[in-house]
N, C-alpha and C positions, 0 to 999 in steps of 0.2 A: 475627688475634687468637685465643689460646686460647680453643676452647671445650670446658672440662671441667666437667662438672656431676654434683649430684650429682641421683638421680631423684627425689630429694623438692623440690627446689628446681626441676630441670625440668617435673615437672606441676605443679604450684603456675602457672606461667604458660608453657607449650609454645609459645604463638605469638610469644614473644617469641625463641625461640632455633630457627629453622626449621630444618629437615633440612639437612647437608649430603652433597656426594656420596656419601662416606664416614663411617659414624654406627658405634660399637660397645660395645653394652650389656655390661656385666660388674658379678660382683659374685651374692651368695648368695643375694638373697632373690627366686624364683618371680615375686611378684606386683608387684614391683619391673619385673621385665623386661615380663611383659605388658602392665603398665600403660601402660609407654616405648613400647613397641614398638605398642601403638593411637593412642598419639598421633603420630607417628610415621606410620604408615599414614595416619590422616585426614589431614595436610598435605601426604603426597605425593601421594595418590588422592581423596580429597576422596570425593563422592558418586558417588552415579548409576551406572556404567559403570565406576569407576575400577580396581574387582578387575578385572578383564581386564590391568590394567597388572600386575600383581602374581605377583612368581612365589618358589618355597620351595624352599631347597634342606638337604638334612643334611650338616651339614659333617664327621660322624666318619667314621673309618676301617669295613670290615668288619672289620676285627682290630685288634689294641694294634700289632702289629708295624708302623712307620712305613715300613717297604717293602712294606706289603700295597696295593693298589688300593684306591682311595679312592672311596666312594661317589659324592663331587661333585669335578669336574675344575676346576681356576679358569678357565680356558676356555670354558665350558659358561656358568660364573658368567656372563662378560665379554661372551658374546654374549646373554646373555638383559638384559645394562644396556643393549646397543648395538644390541636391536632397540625397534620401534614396536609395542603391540599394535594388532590389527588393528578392536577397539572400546576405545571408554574414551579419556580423552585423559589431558594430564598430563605428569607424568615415569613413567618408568618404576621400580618397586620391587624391587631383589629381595633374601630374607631367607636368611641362611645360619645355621641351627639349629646349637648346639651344635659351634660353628666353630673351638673350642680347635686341633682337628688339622687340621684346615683350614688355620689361622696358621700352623701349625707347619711344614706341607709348604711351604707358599706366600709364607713370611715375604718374603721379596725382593724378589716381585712385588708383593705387596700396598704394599710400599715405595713402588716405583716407580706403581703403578694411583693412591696416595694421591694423590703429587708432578702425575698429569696423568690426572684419571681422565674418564669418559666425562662427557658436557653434557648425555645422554638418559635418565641412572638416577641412582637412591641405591640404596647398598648399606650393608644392614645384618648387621653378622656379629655375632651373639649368643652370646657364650662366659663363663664363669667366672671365669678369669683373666686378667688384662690385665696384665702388671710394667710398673711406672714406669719402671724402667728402661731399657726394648728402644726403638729407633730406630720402631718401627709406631708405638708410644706416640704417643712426641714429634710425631710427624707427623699423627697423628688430631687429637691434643688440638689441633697448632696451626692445620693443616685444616682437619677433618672437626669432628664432635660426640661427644666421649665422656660416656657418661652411667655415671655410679657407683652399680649397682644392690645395693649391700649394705644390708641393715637397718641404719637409724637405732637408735637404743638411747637407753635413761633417758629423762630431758627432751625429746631431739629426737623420740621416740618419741610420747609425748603430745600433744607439739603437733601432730606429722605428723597423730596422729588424729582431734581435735579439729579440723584443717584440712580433711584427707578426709573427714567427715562432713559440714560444709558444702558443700564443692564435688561430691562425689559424690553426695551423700544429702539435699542440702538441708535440715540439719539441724543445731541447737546441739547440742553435746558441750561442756560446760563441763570445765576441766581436770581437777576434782576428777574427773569421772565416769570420765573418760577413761582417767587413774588407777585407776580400781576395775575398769575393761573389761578393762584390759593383765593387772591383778591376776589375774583369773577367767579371762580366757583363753590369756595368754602372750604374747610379742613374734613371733607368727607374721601377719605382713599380713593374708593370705588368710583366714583366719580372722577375725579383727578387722571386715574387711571384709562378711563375710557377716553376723556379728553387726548391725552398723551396720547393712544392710540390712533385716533384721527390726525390730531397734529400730523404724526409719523409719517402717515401717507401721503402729506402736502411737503413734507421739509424737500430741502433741494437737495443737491449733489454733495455739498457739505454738511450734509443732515444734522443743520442746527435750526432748532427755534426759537422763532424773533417774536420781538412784541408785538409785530404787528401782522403775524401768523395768530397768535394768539387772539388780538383782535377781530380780526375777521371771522375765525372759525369759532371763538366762543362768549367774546363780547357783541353779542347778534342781538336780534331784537325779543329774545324770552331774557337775556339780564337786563338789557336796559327795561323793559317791563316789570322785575322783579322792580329793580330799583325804584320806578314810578312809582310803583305798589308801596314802597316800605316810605318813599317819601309822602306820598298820599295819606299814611298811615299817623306819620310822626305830625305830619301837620294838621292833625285833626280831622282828615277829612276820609272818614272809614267807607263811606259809598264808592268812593273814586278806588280805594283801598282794593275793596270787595269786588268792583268791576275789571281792576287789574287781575287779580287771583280768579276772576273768571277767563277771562281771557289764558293765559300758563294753565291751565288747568282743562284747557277745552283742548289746548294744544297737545294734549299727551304727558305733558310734564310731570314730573313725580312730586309729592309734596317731599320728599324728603330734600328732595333737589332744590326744590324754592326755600327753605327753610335754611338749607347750607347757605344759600345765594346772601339770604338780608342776614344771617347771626354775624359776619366778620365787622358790620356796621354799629348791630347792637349791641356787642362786646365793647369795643369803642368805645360806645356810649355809658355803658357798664363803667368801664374802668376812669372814664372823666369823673363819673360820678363818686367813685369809692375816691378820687383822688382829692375831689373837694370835699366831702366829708371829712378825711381823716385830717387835711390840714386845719379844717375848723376842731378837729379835736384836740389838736393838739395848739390850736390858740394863734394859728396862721392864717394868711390871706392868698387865695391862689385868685388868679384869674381863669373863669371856665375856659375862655379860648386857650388861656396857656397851660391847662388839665388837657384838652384835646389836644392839643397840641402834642405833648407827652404821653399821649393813649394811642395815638398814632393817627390820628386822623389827618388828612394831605391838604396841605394848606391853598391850595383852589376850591377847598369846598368848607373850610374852618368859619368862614362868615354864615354858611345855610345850617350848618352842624350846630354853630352855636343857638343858632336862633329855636332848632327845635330839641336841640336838649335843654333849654328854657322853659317848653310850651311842656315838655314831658314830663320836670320836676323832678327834685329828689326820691321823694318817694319810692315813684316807679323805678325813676333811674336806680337806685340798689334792687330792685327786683327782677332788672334783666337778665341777670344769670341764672335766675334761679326759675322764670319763665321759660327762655331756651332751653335748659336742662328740663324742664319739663312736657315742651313740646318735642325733644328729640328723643325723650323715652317713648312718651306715648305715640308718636307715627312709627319704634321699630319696634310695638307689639306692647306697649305697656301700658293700653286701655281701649275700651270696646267703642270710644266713640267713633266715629266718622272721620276718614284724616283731613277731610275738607272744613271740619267742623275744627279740626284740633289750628288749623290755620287761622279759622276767622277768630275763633278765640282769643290769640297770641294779634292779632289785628284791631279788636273790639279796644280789648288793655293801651293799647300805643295811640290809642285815637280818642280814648277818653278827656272828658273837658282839661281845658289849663291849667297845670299846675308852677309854682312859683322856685326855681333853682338857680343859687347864685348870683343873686343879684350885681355880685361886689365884681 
């Protein structure tokens, strides 16, 4: 029987879908994969003793070049599933890190290891990418355990949090709040999660959190600076910008963190934008505030929204998604510049002279 799952559906109840020999995590979001990957470990090693079963390998190359020498040999892998540790009982674990080129040397055998793998290990290879497509696929999914660690998004996003607060934190998150959490801090897990966790420690005796638990502890004065910052930004005025993101940034603050803070804004804005484009293509008339409106933007701020997704122009406005996807690659490792540099960047673009959007 298929088991592909996604990780929100897997910890929501983990005991119900056990490890098999062969399990591989993929998919964008960090706290997705650690999460899988401990639940994961407690049912193969359980307590006590059970790390002695447990062994880690990196599965990247020393170089890009696919004929360079590979840090982990799948051999190395296959005897470390087909030994006993010598304390701890169990199966044995082992985890192959960032196993993209791993697959890619090994695609064949990992085939073959899937079809009749070892009775004394699970093997987890943790990579990025996983296509539907490829024959490993088919064979994990109908095998093994594949677990779909991409973020959840919109609706399934709020429930996931409102869920994980419960089970992780022991704590009510009613939707609405959950809502205003994602608002203030962005659709980054890990974050989300550590929020929750502070909450926790403030909820009362009826361990629920209120909007205005939420407020205090994390609409503080680094979001309403974000906010400053992104408005400074949209309104042309990239000095005032620049002096905000100095300020979060002298503070400790993570650029990843700031970047979460303003995309729930620019999406927004994104999506106003794709909504009046396509109704001009298709030979209709929208009104921007009634595109925002529809994009989700809250109607105590629809008069300032409109005003600077005017000044930012179509243009841009279709290139906001494809900017945030690009500054959210390059701050988790996917370019050598400076993450301070990949900000002002993504700030230089938004503050750029007027451009003309919707007039009608």
């Amino acid at each position: 029987m298929a088991k592909l799952l996604h990780a929100v559906d897997y910890l929501a109840a983990a005991e119900k879908h056990p490890p098999r020999s062969v399990c591989v995590l993929f998919g964008d979001e960090p706290f997705l994969h650690r999460q899988a990957l401990l639940a994961i470990r407690s049912a193969v090693l359980g307590c006590d003793d059970g790390e002695f079963s447990l062994a880690t390998f990196d599965g990247a190359t020393a170089k890009t070049d696919k004929e360079a020498e590979p840090k982990t040999k799948l051999r190395d892998v296959l005897d470390e599933l087909a030994t006993i540790a010598m304390f701890g009982g169990g199966q044995r674990l082992v985890v192959v890190d960032a196993a993209d080129e791993f697959i890619t040397r090994y695609r064949s055998e990992l085939e073959a290891y899937v079809a009749r793998p070892s009775a004394s290990g699970v093997l987890v290879l943790d990579v990025k990418s996983f296509p539907a497509n490829t024959r490993l696929f088919k064979a994990v999914s109908a095998e093994g355990l594949a677990i779909d660690c991409n973020a959840p998004s919109g609706g399934r996003l709020t429930r996931w949090l409102a869920a994980w607060a419960k089970q992780a934190h022991r704590v009510q998150l009613p939707q609405a709040t959950a809502e205003m959490l994602v608002e203030l801090i962005g659709p980054e897990l890990g974050l989300l999660d550590q929020e929750l966790a502070k909450l926790a420690l403030v909820a009362g005796d009826d361990k629920k959190i209120t909007p205005e638990m939420v407020e205090q502890s994390v609409g503080g004065w680094r979001a309403k600076t974000a906010w400053v910052m992104l408005d400074a930004a949209l309104d042309g005025n990239a000095a005032e910008a620049m002096r905000q993101l100095d300020r979060l940034l002298a503070a400790g603050e993570e650029p990843i963190a700031i970047l979460a803070q303003i995309s729930a804004s620019l999406r927004r804005f994104a999506a106003a934008t794709r909504l009046v484009l396509q109704a001009e293509a298709a030979g209709r008339r929208i009104q921007l505030r009634r595109a925002l409106e529809q994009a989700g933007v809250k109607v105590f701020i629809l008069g300032q929204a409109e005003k600077q997704l005017r000044r930012l122009g179509r243009q841009r406005g279709s290139q906001l998604y494809d900017w945030l996807l690009e500054a959210d690659l390059d701050l988790k490792g996917g370019s050598t510049l400076p993450k301070r540099l990949i900000l002002e960047r993504l700030i230089v673009r938004l503050a750029a002279p007027k451009e003309a959007i919707g007039s009608r």
